[in-house]
N, C-alpha and C positions, 0 to 999 in steps of 0.2 A: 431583958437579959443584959443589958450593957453595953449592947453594939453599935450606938447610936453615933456614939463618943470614936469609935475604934480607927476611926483616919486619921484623925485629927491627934489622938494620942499616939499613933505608931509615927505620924512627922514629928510630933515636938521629941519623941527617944531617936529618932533619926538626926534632929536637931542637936538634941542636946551632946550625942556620941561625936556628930563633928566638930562642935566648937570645944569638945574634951582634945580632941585630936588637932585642931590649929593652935589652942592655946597652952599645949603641953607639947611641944614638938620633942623634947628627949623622954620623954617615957617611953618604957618598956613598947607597949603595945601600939603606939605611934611608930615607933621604928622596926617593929614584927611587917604591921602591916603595909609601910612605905616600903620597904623591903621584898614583900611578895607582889603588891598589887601595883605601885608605883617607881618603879627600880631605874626609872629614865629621866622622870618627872616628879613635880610636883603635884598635890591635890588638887590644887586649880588649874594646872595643866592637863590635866588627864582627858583623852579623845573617849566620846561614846562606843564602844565595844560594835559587831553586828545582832547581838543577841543580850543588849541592855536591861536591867529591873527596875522595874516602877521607880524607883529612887533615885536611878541615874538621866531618867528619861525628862 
């Protein structure tokens, strides 16, 4: 069915959406989302939450 692949391809779209986001820092949705989820810091600043998702952990 295709599933073999399915980690490996949800990190590289995980991959690829944050170096869309380091290497475009004035776009739109770069500054939407530093805006709600990073309003103190930066991306590389950011502390782990107490209830983190697989991608942050």
């Amino acid at each position: 069915m295709g599933f073999k692949g399915l980690k490996a391809f949800n990190m590289a779209m995980v991959g690829k959406q944050a170096w869309k986001l380091v290497s475009s820092p004035e776009s739109l949705i770069t500054r939407l989302l530093k805006a709600k989820y990073f309003p103190r810091s930066g991306y590389f600043g950011a502390s782990i939450g107490h209830n983190p998702s697989y991608v942050w952990r």
